[in-house]
C-alpha positions as a Python dict, from the first residue, in 0.01 Angstrom:
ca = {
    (1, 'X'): (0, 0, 0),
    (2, 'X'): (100, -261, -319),
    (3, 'X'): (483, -225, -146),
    (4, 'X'): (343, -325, 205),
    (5, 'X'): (139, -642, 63),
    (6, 'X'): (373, -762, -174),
    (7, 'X'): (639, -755, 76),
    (8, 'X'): (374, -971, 305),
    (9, 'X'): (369, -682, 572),
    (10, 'X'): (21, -573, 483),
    (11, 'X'): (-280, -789, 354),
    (12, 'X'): (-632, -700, 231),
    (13, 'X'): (-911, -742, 520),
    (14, 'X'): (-1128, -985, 419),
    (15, 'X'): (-1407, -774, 260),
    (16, 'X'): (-1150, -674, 21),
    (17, 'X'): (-1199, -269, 126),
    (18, 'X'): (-918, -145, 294),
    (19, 'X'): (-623, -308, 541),
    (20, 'X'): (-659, -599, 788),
    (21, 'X'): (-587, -448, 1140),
    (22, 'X'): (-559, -593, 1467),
    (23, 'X'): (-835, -435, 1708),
    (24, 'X'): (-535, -202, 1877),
    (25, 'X'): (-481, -83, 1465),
    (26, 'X'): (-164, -279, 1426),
    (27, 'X'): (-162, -354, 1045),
    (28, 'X'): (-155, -741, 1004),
    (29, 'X'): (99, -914, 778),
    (30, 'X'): (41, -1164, 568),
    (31, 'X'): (67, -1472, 825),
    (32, 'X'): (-174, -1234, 1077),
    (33, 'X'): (109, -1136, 1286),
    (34, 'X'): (49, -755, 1415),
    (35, 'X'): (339, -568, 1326),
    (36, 'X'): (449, -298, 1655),
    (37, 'X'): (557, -23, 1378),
    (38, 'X'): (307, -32, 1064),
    (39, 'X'): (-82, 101, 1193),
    (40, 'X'): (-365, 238, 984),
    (41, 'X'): (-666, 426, 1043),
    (42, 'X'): (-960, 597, 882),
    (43, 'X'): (-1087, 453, 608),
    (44, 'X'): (-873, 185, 553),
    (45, 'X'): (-1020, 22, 835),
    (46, 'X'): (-1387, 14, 730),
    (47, 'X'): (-1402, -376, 743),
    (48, 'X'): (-1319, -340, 1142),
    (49, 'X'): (-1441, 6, 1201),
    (50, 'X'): (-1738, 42, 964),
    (51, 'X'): (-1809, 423, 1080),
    (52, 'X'): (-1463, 545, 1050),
    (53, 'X'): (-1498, 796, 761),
    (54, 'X'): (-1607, 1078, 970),
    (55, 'X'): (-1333, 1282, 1149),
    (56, 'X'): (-1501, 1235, 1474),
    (57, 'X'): (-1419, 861, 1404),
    (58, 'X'): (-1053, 889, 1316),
    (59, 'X'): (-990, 1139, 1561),
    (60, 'X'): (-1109, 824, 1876),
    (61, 'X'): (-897, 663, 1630),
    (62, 'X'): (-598, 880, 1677),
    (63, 'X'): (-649, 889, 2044),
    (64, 'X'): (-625, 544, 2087),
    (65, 'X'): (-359, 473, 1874),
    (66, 'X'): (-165, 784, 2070),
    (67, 'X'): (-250, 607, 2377),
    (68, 'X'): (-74, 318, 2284),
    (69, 'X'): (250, 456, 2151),
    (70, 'X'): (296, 640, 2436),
    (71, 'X'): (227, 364, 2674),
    (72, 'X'): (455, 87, 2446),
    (73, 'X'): (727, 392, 2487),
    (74, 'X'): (708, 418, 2827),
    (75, 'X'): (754, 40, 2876),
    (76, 'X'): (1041, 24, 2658),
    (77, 'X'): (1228, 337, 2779),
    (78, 'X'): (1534, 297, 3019),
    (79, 'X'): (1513, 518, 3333),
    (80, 'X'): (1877, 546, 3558),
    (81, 'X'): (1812, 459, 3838),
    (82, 'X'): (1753, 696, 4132),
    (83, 'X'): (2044, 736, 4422),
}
């Protein structure tokens, strides 16, 4: 985590207890830009997610952030084309 924010690909979320995230769980950098490779979830999101301590919680978590992978994938893969 000190790697991430001193490189400014990370920063604190405001109330100072875990990671700033975008609402899809994109980690923020330093100038607020949602990075497309670097997420978090759990606890580290308490500032956005208050009640995300429970497994429950990171599990909708982990759905959603699956969800979004898979769709950014899809966009970005190359299909041939069909005859």
């Amino acid at each position: 985590m000190r790697s991430l924010i001193s490189q400014g690909l990370a920063r604190a979320d405001p109330l100072g207890i875990g990671i700033d995230i975008a609402p899809d769980l994109a980690v923020l950098s330093r100038d607020g830009i949602p990075s497309d490779r670097i997420f978090a979830l759990g606890p580290l999101t308490r500032a956005s997610f208050w009640e995300c301590t429970a497994v429950p919680d990171i599990r909708l978590q982990c759905r959603s952030l699956a969800s979004r992978i898979v769709q950014d994938w899809i966009a970005d893969a190359k299909f041939p084309s069909e005859p």
